[in-house]
N, C-alpha and C positions, 0 to 999 in steps of 0.2 A: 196586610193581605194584598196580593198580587192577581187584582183581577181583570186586567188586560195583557193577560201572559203573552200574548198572538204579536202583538208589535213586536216581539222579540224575534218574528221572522222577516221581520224587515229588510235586514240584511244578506237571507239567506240567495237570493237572484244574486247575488257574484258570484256564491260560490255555488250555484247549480252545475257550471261546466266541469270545478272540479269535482262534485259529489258527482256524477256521472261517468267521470274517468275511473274514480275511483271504484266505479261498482262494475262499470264496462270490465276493467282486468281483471276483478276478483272471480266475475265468470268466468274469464281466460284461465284462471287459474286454476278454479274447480274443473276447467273439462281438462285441461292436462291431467291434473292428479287423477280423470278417469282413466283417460289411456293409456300412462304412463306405467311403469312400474312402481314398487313401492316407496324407492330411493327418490324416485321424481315426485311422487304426490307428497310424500315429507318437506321435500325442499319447497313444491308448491304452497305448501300449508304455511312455510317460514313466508315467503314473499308475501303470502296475502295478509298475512299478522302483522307486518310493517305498514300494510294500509288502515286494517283496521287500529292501530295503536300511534298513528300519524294526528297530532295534537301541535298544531304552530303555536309558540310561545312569544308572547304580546306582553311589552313591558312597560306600565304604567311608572312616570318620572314626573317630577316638579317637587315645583317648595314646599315645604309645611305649611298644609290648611289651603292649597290650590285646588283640591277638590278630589283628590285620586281615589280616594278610599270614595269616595259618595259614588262618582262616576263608574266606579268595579263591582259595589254594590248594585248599579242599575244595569251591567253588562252580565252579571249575575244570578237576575231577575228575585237577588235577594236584598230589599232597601232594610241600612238599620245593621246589617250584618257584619260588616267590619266597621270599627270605632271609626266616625269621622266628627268636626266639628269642636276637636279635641285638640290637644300640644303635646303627645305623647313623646315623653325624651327615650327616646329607646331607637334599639335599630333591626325592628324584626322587618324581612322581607315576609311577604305574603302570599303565595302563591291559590290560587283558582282555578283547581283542575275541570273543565267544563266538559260531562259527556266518556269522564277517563275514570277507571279504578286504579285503587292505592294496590301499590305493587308492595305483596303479599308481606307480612312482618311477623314470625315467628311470638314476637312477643303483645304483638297487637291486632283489634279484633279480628274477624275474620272481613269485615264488610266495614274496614276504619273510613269513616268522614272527616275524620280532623287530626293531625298529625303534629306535633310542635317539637324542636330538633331545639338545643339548649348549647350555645360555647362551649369549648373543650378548653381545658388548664390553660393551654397555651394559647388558646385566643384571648380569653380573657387575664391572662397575664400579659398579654402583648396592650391590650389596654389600661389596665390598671399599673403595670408598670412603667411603660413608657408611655404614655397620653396617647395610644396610637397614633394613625398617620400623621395628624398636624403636631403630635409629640416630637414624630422622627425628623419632620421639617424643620421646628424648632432646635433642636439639639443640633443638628445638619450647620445651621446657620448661625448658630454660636447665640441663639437669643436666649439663656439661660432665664430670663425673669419671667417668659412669656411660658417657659416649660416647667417652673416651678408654679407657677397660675395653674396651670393643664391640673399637673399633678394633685393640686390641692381639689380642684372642681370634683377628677376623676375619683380621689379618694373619699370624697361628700357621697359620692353617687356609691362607692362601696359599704361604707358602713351601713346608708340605708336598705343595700340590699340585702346586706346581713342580720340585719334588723328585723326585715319581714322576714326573711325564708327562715332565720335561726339557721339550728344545728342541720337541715337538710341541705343549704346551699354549695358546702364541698361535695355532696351527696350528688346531687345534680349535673353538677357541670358533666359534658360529653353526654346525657341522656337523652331519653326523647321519650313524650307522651305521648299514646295515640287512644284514640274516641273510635267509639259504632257508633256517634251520633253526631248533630252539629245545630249550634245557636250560638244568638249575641254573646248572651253572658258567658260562654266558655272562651270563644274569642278573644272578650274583654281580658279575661283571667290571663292570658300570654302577651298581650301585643298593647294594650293601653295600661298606661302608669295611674291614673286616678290625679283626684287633687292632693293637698297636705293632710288632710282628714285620713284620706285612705289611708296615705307614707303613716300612720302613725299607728296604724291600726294593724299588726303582725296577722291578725287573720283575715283582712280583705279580700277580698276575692276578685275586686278588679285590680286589674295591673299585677298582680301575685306575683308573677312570674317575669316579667316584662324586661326587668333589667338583663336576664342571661338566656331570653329565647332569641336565638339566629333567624330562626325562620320559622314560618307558619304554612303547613300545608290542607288545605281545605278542596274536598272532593263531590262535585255535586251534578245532579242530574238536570239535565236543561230540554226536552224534546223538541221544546219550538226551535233549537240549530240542529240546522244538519250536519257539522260537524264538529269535531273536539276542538275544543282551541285550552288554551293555560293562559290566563293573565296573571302576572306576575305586580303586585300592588307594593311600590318601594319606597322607605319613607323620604323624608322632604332632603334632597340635599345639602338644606343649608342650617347645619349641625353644627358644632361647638367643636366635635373631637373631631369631623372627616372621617367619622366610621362609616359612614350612610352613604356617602362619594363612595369608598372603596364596594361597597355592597350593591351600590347602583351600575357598577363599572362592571362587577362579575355577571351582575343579573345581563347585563345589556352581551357581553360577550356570547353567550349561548341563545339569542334571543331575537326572531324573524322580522318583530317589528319592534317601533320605539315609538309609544304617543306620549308627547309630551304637552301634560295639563298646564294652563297658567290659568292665572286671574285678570280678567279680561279688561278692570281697573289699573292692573300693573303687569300689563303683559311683554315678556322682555325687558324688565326693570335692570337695573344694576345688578339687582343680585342674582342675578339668573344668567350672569355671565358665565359663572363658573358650569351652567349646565349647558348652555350655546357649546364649548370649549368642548363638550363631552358628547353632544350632538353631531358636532361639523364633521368630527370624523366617521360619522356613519353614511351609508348610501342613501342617496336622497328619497329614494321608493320607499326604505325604511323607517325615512320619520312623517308622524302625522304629527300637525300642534292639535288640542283640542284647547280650546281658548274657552274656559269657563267661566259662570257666574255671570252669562248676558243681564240673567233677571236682575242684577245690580246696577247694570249701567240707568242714566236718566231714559236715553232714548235709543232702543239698538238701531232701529232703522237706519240712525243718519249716521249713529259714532262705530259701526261695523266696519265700514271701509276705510272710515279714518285710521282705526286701528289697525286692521289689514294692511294699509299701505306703509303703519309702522315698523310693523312686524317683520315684512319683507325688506324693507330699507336695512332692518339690525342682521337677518338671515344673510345678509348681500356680503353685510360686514364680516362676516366669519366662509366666507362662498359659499354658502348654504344655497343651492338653485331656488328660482320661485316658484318653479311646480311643487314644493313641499306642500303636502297635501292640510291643507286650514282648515278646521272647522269649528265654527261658532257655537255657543251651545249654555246649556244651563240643566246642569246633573239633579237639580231640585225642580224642574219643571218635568226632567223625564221619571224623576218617581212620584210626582202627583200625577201624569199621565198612564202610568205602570200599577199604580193604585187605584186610581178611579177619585182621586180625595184632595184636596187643596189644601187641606188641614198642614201642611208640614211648611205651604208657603206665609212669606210675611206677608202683608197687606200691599207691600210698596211693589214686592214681587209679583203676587198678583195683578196685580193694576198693568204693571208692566208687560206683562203677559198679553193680557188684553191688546194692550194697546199695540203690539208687536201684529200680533197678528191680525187686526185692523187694516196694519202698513202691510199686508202680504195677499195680495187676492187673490192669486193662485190657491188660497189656503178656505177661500168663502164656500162656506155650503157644508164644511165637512165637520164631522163629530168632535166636541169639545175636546175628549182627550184623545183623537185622531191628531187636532192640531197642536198641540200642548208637545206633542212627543214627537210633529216634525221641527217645533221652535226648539224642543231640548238639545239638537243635534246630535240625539245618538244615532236615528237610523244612517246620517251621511259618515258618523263616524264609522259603524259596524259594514257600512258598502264600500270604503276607502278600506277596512280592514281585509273586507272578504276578498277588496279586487287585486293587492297587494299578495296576499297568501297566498291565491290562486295560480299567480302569475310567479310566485317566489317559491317555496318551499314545497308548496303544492306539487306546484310542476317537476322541482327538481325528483322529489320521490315518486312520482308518476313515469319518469324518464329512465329513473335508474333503475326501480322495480321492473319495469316494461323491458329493458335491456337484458337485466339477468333471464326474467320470463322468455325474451326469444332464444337466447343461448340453453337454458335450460331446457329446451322445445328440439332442439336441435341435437342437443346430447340424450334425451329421450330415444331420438329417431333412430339416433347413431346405434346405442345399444341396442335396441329391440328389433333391427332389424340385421347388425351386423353377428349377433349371438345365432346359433344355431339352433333347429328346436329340438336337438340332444342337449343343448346346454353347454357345447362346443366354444371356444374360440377362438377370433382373427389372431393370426400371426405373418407379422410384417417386418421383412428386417433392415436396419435402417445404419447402412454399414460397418452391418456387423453391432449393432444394438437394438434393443429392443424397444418397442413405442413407451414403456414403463421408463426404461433407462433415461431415452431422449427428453423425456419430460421433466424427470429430476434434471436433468442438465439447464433446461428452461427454467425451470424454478430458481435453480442455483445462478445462473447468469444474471437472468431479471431481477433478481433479490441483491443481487451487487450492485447493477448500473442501477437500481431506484436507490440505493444507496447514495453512491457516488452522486447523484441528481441532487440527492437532497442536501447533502455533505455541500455541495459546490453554492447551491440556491443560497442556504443556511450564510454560508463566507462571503456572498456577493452583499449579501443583505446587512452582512456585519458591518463590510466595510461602509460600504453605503451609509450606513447609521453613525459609524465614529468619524467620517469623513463630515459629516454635516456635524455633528457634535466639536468638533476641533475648528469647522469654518466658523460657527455659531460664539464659540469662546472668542477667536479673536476678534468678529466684529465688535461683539459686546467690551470686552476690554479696551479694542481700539475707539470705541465712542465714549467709554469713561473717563481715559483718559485726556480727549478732546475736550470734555465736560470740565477736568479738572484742571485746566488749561486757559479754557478761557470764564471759568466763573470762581476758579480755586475750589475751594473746601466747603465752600458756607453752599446750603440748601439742601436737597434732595435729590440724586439722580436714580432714576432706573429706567432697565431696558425691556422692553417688549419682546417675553418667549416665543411669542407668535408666529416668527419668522425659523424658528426650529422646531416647531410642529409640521411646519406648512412644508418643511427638507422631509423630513421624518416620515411626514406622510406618504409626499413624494416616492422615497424609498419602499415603503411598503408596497405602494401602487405598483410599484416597475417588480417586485420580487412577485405579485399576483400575478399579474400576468407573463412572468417569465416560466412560473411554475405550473400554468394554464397550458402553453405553448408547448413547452419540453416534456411535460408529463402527457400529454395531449400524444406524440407522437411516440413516445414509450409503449403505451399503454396499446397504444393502434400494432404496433410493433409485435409486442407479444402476442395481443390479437392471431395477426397474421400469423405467427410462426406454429401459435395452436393450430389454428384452422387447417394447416399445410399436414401438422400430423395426424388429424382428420380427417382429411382426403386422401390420405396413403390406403390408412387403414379401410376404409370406407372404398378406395377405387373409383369413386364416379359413379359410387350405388347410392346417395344420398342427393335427388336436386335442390336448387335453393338454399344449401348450405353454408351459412355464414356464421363466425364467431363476433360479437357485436363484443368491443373495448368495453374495458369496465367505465363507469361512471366518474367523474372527476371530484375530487373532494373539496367541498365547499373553503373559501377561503375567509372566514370573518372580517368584517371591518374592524379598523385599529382601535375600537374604542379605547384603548389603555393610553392613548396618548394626551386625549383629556384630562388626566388626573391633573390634579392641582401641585405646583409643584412653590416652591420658595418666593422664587420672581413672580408669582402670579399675587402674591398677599401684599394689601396694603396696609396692615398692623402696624402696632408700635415697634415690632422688632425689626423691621426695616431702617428705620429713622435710630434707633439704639445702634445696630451693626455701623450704619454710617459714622454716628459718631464714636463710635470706639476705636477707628482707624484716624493714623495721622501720617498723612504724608503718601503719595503720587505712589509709590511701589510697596508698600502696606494696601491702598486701594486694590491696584493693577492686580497683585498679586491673589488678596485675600480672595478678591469678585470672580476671576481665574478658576479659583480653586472649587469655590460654591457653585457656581454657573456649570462647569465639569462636572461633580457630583450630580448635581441635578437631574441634569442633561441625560447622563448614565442610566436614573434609575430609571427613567420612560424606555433606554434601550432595553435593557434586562427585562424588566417587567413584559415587554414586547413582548422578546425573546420566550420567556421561560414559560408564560402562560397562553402564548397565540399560536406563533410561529413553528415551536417543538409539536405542539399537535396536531398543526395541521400536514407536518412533515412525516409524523409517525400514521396518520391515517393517510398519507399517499403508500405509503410502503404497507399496509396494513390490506387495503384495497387492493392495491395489485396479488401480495401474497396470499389472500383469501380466494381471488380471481384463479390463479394458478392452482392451489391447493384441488379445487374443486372439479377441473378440467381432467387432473392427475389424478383423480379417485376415477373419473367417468371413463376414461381411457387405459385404466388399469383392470376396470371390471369387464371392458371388452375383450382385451386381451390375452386376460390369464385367467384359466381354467375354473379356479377356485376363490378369483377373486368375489364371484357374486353367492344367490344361496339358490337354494333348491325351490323359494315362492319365487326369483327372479327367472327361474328357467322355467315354471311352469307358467307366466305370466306372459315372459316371451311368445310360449309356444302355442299361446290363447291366442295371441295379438299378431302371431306368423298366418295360421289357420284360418284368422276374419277375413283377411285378404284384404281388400280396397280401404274398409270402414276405417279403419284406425289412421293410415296413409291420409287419407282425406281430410280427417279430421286433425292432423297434424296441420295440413296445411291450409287449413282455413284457420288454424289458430295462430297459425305464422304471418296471414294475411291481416287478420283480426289488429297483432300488434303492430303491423306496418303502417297499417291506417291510423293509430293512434300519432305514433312516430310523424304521419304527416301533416 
């Protein structure tokens, strides 16, 4: 039971400014839709539904058993609810809808709490056939013993899951469950594997499901935030097949923040290299660490900084800035503080507890589980998250809504004042065409050169990438061979891909903001050329009238460049490829070839899941931008574009005389203020 629900607004002072924005424009929006015609209070209705349906997506990473699942549990204000404390071999993603309904499912309830989506043929044959990713590596690299191991592991893992499901599990694959309700034990039943008792037991109910569920969606109501957030809880990275890698790479792609849990015993250990790799390409605002399980250490007081200053020394190594926001914390002290109950701690925990906040006076005077839940460090996590959203996604859709709203403001005015109150319209001729014709021409033009923009970005970026890719092959071949030169044959070489990440990256960076810059002035462009055939039309009868550029489309950080690639593994198929080559141009050659491959599938992968969408949503943004200006300008113009409520609407809004003029431009003042 959660009887200190109220600390769960802890965090909610960061995001006071944007829950104020947010509510400041959704008035802006309802008084448009008054004055407005019908066409404007529809579109108004759409603007303010992307505020209210604006939920930043917060992606919980680390090892198995670092604590993610306890910590989402406490960020959820439900402790207990997703399996932690567990070695669940599975690779469901979990998502935590906070404060959001489940968008409508014809075959599930009306008011679904829990949602569970199951592999499709071909995901799960991409695993069971070839060992997924670290299968494709191995094969890639000719380690044939290491991918017949895969294969035998992967096939252990199928027969028991055919085992449990029986005759339902071709039945299954590509389906999805969904609940009106939500708890542990259903939970369990998709996303935790159980011990050997369960595996043996066909009707278990935990883990039932667990080997073929994808993902896990759970939707719950939170009041103490004010507002939506999605965490996203993904299993431990450091898996046997790399299915968990590739599912931590997608979560992370679509996803505003990254906190990344450790164990505060082995924080930044070895094996958390391969998640640093998958980190460093994100924006630094991006990642917080949450450094878990203080209640483990002997003494946090003294061993806090010492870790800290480790942690930042390993960040330095990968250029991870040291503003990356840290915070210390213990997920088992903030659900004895969230509960009111110590019962869940060990004794040693406890003590340590105690004894922490002894070493903290700022902390004297105040309510046991007051202090309990500033040593857990969620509130400074949930203020680093709120000031982050606020400042990131927050803003960005406060900026873009707020842009469309003043244009929409403006084309409001346009119509209502340049219609007749017959229901008449402007005609303006524009050498010898009409404002409808010239507009298609503007659509038709701007839909080429965003083209052509993108087409050129797209080849600059190509090159970019196989140019570092082909520098990257000869250095590496030219140091093996130096290797085999002056040591011969005998030992182990390899080379560090780190240095064609860090190109790659490079590349990436220079194409953001190339596509920043040039779309930046497109976009302002077509602005302008709108605007121009709204002051034809209009005559100098509309003051204060500007067309605000559409908004720029966000550009993701490269997370895909992190994936784990060949050169990154220190297995025995490294040491086996070695010795299966004999001789200086068998090396040169083979290393060439794999290092190439490699190298490739980080381009591709870029390419085909980053780069294509954010190219198709510049061209998507501008065509929508246009689209809507050529609806607004075509109802002014021609007689029968609008209807018989928009003429009488008109002639309501001609007749008030000053009220509605006024009230335009106090709403146009309204979002300027925001704007500054």
């Amino acid at each position: 039971m959660v009887r200190n629900r109220d600390f769960l607004r802890s965090g909610n002072a960061a995001f006071a400014d944007l829950a104020k924005g947010f509510t400041d424009l959704s008035e802006m929006l309802d008084r448009l839709a008054s004055v407005g015609d019908d066409r404007t209070a529809a579109r108004a209705a759409g603007l303010k539904a992307r505020l209210e349906e604006f939920s930043a997506k917060i992606t919980l990473v680390g090892q198995v058993k670092a604590g993610k699942s306890a910590l989402s549990n406490i960020l959820a204000a439900s402790p207990g609810l997703l399996p932690s404390d567990v070695n669940p071999w599975t690779s469901v993603v979990t998502t935590l809808a906070i404060n959001t309904k489940a968008p409508a499912d014809a075959e599930g309830p009306a008011n679904t709490k829990a949602r569970f989506t199951f592999f499709n043929r071909d995901e799960w044959d991409n695993l069971v056939v070839g060992g997924g990713r670290l299968g494709e590596l191995a094969e890639r690299s000719g380690a044939q013993d290491e991918l017949a191991d895969i294969q035998r592991q992967v096939e252990a893992m199928r027969e028991a899951t055919k085992a449990r499901l029986g005759k339902h599990f071709e039945l299954l694959l590509g389906q999805n469950h969904a609940y009106g309700y939500l708890d542990a034990e259903l939970v369990e039943r998709y996303v935790c594997l159980g011990d050997d008792a369960d595996l043996r037991e066909t009707n278990a109910k935990t883990g039932r499901f667990a080997d073929i569920t994808k993902s896990a969606e759970l939707y719950l109501d939170i009041p103490e935030y004010d507002v939506s957030l999605t965490l996203c809880d993904t299993p431990g990275v450091n898996d046997t097949f790399m299915m968990r890698e590739q599912i931590t790479l997608r979560s992370l792609r679509g996803s505003e923040l990254c906190v990344v849990v450790l164990s505060a015993h082995q924080a930044l250990s070895t094996v958390d290299m391969a998640l640093m790799r998958i980190i460093s390409n994100l924006e630094n605002r991006q990642i917080i660490l949450f450094i878990n399980r203080v209640d483990e250490l002997n003494n946090p007081a003294t061993q806090i900084d010492e870790i800290r200053s480790g942690i930042q020394a390993t960040l330095a190594k990968f250029h991870i800035a040291s503003d990356v926001a840290i915070v210390f914390g213990s997920a088992k002290w903030g659900e004895a503080a969230l509960t009111g109950s110590r019962e869940g701690l060990t004794v040693d925990s406890a003590r340590t507890l105690d004894a922490y906040a002894a070493a903290r006076p700022e902390l004297a005077g105040r309510d046991e589980w007051e202090t309990a839940w500033n040593l857990s460090g969620v509130p400074a996590l949930m203020t680093a998250i709120g000031e982050r959203v606020s400042e990131g996604a927050g803003r960005r859709l406060l900026e873009r809504v707020r842009r469309n709203a003043r244009n929409l403001t403006n084309e409001a005015r346009a119509t209502l004042v340049a219609r007749r109150a017959d229901g008449g319209a402007v005609s303006v001729d524009f050498a010898g065409h009409s404002a409808s014709a010239v507009m298609t021409q503007l659509g038709a033009k701007y839909e080429a050169d965003v083209a052509t923009l993108c087409q050129q970005l797209r080849d600059d970026l190509m090159q970019r990438m196989e140019t570092s890719e082909s520098g990257f092959v000869k250095r590496a071949t030219d140091s093996l061979i130096d290797h085999l030169e002056r040591h011969g044959e005998s030992g182990t070489w390899q080379y560090d891909p780190t240095g064609l990440r860090v190109l790659q990256r490079a590349a990436y960076l220079s194409f953001a903001r190339a596509l920043s810059a040039r779309l930046t002035k497109l976009y302002e462009d077509a602005a302008r050329h709108v605007e121009a055939v709204y002051a034809a039309i209009l005559s100098g009868g509309v003051a204060d009238f500007r067309i605000e550029p559409p908004h720029l489309p966000r550009v993701p950080a490269p997370v895909g460049l992190g994936k784990t690639i060949a050169l990154d593994l220190q297995s025995t198929w490294w040491r086996r490829w070695w010795q299966k080559r004999r001789g200086y141009e068998a090396f040169a050659k083979d290393y060439a070839h794999l290092i190439r491959a490699e190298a490739h599938s980080i381009t591709r992968d870029l390419e085909e899941n980053q780069v294509a969408a954010v190219l198709e949503n510049a061209r998507s943004i501008l065509r929508e931008f246009l689209k809507e200006h050529q609806e607004t300008i075509r109802r002014i113009t021609q007689p029968d574009a609008g209807n018989a409520e928009d003429a009488r609407k008109a002639l309501e809004v001609l007749q008030s005389g000053n009220d509605t003029t006024t009230a335009f431009g106090e709403i146009l003042r309204g979002l300027d203020e925001m704007a500054a």
